[in-house]
N, C-alpha and C positions, 0 to 999 in steps of 0.2 A: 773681394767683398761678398761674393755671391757665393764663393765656396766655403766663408767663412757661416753664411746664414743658412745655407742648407745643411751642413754641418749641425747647426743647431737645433733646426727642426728635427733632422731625425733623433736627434737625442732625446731631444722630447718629446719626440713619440715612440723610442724605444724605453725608454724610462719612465713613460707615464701611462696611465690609463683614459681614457673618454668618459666624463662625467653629465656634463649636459651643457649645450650647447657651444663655447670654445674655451671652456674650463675643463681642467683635468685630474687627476686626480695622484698623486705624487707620494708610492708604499713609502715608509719610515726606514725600508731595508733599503733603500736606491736614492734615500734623500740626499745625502751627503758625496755620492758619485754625482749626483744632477747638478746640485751645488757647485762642486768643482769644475765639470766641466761646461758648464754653462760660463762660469765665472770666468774661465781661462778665454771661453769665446770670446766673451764679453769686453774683457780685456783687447783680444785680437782684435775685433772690428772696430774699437775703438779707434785704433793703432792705425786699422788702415782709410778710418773716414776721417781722420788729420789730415794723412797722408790727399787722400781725393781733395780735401777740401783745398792744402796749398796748389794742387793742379787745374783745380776748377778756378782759383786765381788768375793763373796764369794764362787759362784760356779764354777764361772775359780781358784778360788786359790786351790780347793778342788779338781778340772781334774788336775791341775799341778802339786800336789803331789799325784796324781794316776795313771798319764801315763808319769811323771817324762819326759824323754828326748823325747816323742810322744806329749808334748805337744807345739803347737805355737800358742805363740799371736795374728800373723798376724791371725790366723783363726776366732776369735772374736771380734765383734764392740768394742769401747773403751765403758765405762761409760758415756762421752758426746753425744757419736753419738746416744748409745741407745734410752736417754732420748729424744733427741731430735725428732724421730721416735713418739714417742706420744707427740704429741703437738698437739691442735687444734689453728688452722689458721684461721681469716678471713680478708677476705678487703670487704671495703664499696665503692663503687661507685655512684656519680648521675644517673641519668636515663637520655641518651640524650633524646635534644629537639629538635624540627625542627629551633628553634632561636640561634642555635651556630655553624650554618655554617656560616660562614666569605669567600664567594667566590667573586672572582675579574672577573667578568664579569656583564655583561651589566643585567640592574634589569628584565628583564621578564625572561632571564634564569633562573638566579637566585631565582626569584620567584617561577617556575617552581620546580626545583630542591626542594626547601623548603616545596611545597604544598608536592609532593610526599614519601619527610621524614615524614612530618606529620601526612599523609595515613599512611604510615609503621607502624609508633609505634603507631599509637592508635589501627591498624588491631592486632599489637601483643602484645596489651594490654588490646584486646576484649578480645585475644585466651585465655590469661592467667585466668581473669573471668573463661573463658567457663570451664577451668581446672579446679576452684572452686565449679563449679556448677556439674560437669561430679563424682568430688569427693564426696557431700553431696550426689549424687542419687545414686552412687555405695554405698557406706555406708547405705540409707535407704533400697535397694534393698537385703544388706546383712539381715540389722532387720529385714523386712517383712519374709525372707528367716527361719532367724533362732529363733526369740523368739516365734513363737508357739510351738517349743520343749522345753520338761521339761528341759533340759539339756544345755541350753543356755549359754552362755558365759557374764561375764558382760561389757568386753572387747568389745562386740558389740553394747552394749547399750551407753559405754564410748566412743569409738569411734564418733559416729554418734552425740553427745553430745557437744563433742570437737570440732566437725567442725560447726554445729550451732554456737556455742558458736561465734567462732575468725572468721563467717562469717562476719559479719558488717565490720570488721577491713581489712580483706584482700577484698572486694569486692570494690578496690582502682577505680575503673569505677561508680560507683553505680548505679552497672547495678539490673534494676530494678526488672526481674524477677529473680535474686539471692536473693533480698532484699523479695522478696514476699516468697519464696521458705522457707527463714532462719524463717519468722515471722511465717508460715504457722507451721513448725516444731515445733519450740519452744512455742506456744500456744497448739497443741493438741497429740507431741510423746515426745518429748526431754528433757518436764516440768517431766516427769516418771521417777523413780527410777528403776533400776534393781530389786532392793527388791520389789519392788511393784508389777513388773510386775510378780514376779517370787509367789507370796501369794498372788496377786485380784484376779481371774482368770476374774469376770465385768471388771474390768477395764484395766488388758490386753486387750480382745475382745476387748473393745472399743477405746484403742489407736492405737492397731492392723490395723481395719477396717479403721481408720483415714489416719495409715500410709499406708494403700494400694492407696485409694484414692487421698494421695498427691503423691504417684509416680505411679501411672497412669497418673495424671495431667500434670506432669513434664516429663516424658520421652517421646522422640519422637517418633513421628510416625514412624513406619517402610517404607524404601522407597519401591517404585516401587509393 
């Protein structure tokens, strides 16, 4: 069950973006992969909190003929309620627009009003981007970090891998130094195998020195 709902999580959190506060926000390019495999989870954990619930049966029937008159019902969930505790949940929402306010006052208010909505969600659909991007640079900041040790993980190669990859699709702004950042990666770090890097040692160094250079490039300045 729990490898079932972790499974889920990262889906969607590889799949989605951070919009404000545990909503998220879900590109039109990666709807239909989340769909799926959200759905197939869905299906699994269904599968196996039947499966929990016939054994959680079995083991109130087994405390009730062990602590015979010390045992009450009321102390455990029923068989529906348990199930129901593993379920995965979602709702799909549109994303307001500045065009679905409907206010009854005079048009330059109005107008007013609607320029300011419009500010908003595109300021926090920079942010979201910038959360895109803040993500690939921790990720490549980990590889530069950790594959010059022999002892490397390939989980940090996968990682940084994965998020090139589903950059295109979540970079729902196509903001362009994202766009430059994903092509930058995926031609000269991300095109590398973990086996590779772990048996060239040439061409580690040389994808290495790549990835230094592209997060030098990309991270900012320090202020002040």
């Amino acid at each position: 069950i729990w490898r079932v709902i972790t499974q889920a999580r990262q889906i969607h959190a590889r799949l989605t973006l951070p919009w404000e506060g545990d909503l998220r926000v879900l590109p039109a390019q990666t709807y239909f992969e989340y769909v799926a495999q959200i759905g197939r989870l869905k299906e699994e954990l269904e599968t196996e909190a039947v499966q929990l619930a016939k054994e959680f049966r079995a083991w109130k029937d087994k405390a009730k003929a062990n602590k015979k008159g010390m045992y009450d019902e009321k102390d455990f969930p029923t068989e529906a309620a348990l199930k129901e505790r593993f379920r995965i949940h979602t709702s799909l929402y549109p994303l307001p627009d500045a065009g679905d306010f409907n206010l009854e006052m005079d048009n330059e208010s109005a107008s007013e009003i609607r320029e300011s909505a419009d500010l908003s969600f595109k300021t926090r659909l920079a942010a979201t981007v910038g959360f895109l991007k803040n993500q690939i640079i921790e990720a490549l900041a980990k590889y530069v970090h950790a594959v010059p040790k022999k002892g490397f993980r390939d989980s940090t190669v996968e990682r940084l891998q994965d998020l090139v990859e589903n950059a295109p699709y979540l970079n729902v702004t196509d903001d362009a130094e994202v766009e430059r950042l994903q092509v930058e990666l995926q031609k000269h770090v991300t095109c590398v195998s973990a086996d590779t890097l772990r048996n060239n040692e040439d061409v580690k160094q040389r994808v290495l020195t790549e990835a230094k250079r592209i997060l030098s490039e990309f991270t900012p300045a320090p202020q002040g």
